[in-house]
Structure formats: C-alpha cells, structure tokens
C-alpha positions in Angstrom: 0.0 0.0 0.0 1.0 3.5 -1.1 1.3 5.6 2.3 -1.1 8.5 2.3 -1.8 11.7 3.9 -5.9 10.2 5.0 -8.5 12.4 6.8 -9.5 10.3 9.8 -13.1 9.5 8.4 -10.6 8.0 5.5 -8.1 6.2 7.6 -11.4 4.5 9.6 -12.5 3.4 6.5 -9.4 1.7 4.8 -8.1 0.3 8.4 -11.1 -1.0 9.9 -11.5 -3.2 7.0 -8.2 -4.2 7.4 -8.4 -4.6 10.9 -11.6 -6.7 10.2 -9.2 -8.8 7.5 -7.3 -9.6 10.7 -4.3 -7.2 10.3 -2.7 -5.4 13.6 -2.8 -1.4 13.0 -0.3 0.6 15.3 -0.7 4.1 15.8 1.4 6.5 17.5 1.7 10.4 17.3 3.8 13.4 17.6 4.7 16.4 16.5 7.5 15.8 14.0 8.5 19.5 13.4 12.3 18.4 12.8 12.2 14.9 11.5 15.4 12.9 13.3 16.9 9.8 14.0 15.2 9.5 17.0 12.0 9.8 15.3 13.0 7.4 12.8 14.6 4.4 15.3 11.0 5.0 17.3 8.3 4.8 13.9 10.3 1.9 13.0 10.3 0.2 16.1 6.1 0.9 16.2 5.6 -0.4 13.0 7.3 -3.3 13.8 4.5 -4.0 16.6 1.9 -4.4 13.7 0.9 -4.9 10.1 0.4 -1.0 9.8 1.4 2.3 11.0 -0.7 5.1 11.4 0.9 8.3 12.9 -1.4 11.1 13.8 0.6 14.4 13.2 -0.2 17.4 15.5 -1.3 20.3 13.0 0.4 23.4 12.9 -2.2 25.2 15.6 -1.7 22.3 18.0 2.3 22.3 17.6 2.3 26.0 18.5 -0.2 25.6 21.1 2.5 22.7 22.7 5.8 23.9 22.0 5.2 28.4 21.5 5.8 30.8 19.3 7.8 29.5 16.3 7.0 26.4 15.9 6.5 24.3 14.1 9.4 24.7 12.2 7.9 23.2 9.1 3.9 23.4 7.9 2.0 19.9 8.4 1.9 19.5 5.2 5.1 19.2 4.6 5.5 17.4 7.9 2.8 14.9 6.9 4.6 14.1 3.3 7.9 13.6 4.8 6.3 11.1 7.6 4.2 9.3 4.8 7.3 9.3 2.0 9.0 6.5 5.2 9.1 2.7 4.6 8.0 2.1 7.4 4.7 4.7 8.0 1.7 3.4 5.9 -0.9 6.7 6.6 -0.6 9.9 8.2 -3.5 11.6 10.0 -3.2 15.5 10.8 -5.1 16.5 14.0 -5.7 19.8 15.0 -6.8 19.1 19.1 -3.5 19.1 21.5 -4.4 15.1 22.1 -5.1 12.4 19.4 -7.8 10.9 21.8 -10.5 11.9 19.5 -8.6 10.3 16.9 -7.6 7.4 19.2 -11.3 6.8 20.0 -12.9 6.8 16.8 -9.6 4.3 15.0 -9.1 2.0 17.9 -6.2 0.9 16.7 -4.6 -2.2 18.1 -2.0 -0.7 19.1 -0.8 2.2 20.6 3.2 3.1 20.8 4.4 6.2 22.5 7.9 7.3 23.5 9.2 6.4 27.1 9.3 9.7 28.2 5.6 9.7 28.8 4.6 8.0 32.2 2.1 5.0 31.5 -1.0 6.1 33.0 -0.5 9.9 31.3 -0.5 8.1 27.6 -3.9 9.9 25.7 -6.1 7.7 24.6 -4.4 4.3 27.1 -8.2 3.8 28.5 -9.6 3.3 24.5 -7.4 1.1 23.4 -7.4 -1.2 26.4 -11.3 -1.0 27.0 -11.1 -2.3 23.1 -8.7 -5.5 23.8 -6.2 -3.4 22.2 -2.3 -2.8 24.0 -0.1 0.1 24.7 3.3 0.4 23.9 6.0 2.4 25.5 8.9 2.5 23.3 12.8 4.1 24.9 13.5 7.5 23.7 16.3 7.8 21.5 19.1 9.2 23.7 20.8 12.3 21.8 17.9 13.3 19.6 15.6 16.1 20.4 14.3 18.8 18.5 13.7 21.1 20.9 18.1 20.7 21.7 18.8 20.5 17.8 16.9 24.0 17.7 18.4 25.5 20.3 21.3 24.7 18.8 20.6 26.2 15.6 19.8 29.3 17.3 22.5 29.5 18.9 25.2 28.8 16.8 26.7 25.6 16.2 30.5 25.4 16.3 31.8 25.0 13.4 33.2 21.1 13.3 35.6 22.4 10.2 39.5 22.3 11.5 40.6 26.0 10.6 44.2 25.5 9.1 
C-alpha cells in the first residue's frame, strides 16, 4: 500500500477493513516538526508491533499551542509528506486538538506506541485502546535526539566542526 496523507473519516475506512481482514494497526503520534533519528529508530520500532502504521501528526495550531511561538518549524503539510514518504509509515493523520484521543477513539487501533518519556497512566487515549482488547506500547527515547536541543542549537550557533588550518 502506497502511504497517504488520509483524513480520519478515510483512515477508519481503509483500516477497519483491514483490521476486520485480521491485520494489527499501530498508531502513535507526535509532532515531528524536525524529523530525526530519533523519530526514525522510534516509527520503525512501532511499525514493527503491527501490520500497519498510522501516525497522527499534530497540526500546525496544536504544535504552536505545545511547543510556542515558532513552531512548528515546518507546515503539516510538509511534515505529513515527509512522515508518509517512510518505509516504514503506511498513513498519516493530521489533527488539530492538542491530544489524538479523539482520533484514538474513533480508529481504535490495536495498538498504541508512545515514547518512554511519557509516564504510563499519562498516555492519551491508554483507557480506548485497552477497553477495546487493544495494548499500549511504550517505546525508549532515542538518547541524543531532540528537536527542541537540535533548535536551540541552531539558534544558537553551532560550532563549526571544520579544522581551521
């Protein structure tokens, strides 16, 4: 399957059937504002809990609401291709609330992966999933990758890693 950019009314239509085929659909969320390997160990290790990976993408209201003034760095849309161009992502859902749980709610997906760095019983959307017979999944963080540190970063000025001669 072609990954897509689905509306969630789409993405209930085209998973549920393939949940009712028997298939395992794993969702997960985030931002994505500055796509890293972080982001990239942690989609692959969700998709790997399933037959399908659904990532709902905060919109560009929500980010801004999270994370303040300038952000996100990049609009969803262009967040949302880049997520949906990776192997390993098979839809992405854009969301404007601050939580997927509406989106949660109405997908149920089978599974539901979020980073480490959120404590259990404060994952959105943990009560739908398991009322449904469905799991949640808390993958490690990445150690080294944030965006939040790479903009900084930016902002500040990176060193230059070039030897002067």
């Amino acid at each position: 399957m072609n990954p897509e950019i689905l509306t969630l009314e789409e993405a209930i239509l085209r998973f549920g059937r393939e949940k009712r085929n028997g298939r395992r659909i794993v969702f997960t969320n985030g931002c994505f504002d500055l796509l890293h390997p972080g982001h990239i160990g942690s989609l692959e290790q969700a998709r790997a809990l399933g037959d399908a990976l659904i990532v709902g993408l905060n919109s560009d209201a929500s980010v801004r609401e999270l994370k303040g003034a300038g952000r996100p760095v990049l609009p969803e849309r262009e967040r949302a291709e880049i997520l949906a161009s990776l192997e390993c992502v098979d839809a992405v859902i854009i969301f404007d609330e601050s939580t997927p749980r509406k989106v949660i709610a109405r997908l149920l997906p089978d599974v539901l992966v979020k980073g480490g760095d959120w404590p259990g019983d404060q994952i959105v959307g943990r009560e739908e999933v398991e009322a449904a017979g469905g799991r949640v999944v808390s993958i490690p963080v990445v150690p080294g990758y944030s965006t939040t540190a790479i903009l900084r970063k930016i902002r500040e000025g990176a060193p230059s890693s070039r030897v002067e001669a």
